[in-house]
Residue, then its C-alpha position, 0 to 999 in steps of 0.5 A: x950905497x945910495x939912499x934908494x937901496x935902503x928904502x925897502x930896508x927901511x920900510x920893513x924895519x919901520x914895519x917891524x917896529x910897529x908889530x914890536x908894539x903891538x906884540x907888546x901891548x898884546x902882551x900886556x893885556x894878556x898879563x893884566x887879564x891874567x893879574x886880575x882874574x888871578x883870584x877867581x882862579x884860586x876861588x873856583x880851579x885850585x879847590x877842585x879835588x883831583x887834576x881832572x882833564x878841564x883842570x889839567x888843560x886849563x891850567x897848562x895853557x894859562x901858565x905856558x901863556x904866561x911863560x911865553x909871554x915871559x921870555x918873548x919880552x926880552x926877544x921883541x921889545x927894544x930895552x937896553x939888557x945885554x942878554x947875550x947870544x947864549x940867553x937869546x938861544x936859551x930864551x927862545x929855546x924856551x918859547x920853541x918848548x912852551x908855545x907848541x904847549x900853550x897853543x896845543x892845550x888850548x886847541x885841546x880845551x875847544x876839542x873837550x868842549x866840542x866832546x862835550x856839547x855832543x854828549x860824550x860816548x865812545x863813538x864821538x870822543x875816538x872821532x875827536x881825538x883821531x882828528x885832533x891828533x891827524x891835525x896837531x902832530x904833522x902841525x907840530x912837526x912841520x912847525x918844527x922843521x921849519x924852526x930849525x930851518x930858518x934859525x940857521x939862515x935867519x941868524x945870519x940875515x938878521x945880523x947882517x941888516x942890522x949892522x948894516x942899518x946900524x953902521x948907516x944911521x950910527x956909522x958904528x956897531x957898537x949896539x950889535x951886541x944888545x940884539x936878540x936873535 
């Protein structure tokens, strides 16, 4: 094979590798935010007496956050721990679980916030969450099926031109078994 057919190839794992570090230092400012505001946390949410909706959606998003961030560290960044394919699965079987959580509670706080600035009532709340839900179960199931979609097709492809990329710059493919998948 020439050098022109791994041009493209090389192009968008450069790319790749670049949205790996931002990921990570998006990653790493949201767990410092989290570190530091830790204790406002403790001073103004956990004294509250009953689990009110504000509270209950607060502190879901905040530690489904945290937990996607967690399994989503050994899947993006380049480390050297042999994770193994059945922990590659069950890390992002995890994050399937916890993002759709963390993103779905978060879009939850802005709509309490929205039912807020208008008032309340009866007439406001049932028009807000009829929208909310039209908007976030289709999401959530289309988000689902394509999921399941490309996790069959994508396993294959990803192993395919790693070992490929690997076998060139290396001529082995001993490190196959430190992807992630």
């Amino acid at each position: 094979m020439d050098t022109e057919t791994f041009q493209p190839i090389i192009a968008q794992y450069e790319t790749a590798r670049v949205w790996t570090w931002l990921i990570l230092a998006r990653n790493t400012t949201l767990l410092y935010y989290y570190a530091t505001t830790f204790g406002e946390e403790v001073e103004k949410v956990w004294p509250q007496p009953n689990p009110k909706l504000g509270k209950v959606l607060f502190l879901t998003t905040r530690y489904s956050a945290i937990v996607a961030v967690a399994v989503t560290v050994p899947q993006d960044v380049p480390n050297y721990a042999n994770v193994g394919v059945k922990g590659c699965v069950v890390l992002s079987r995890v994050y399937d679980v916890v993002r759709p959580i963390a993103g779905t509670c978060s879009e939850a706080v802005l709509w309490v916030f929205l039912y807020a600035l208008l008032e309340g009532g009866r007439k406001p709340f049932y028009l807000l969450m009829g929208t909310f839900l039209s908007l976030t179960i289709p999401s959530q199931i289309l988000t689902w099926i394509n999921s399941a979609r490309m996790l069959s097709t994508s396993m294959v492809s990803v192993l395919t031109w790693f070992l490929i990329l690997h076998r060139h710059s290396t001529g082995s493919s001993q490190a196959v078994s430190r992807v992630c998948v």
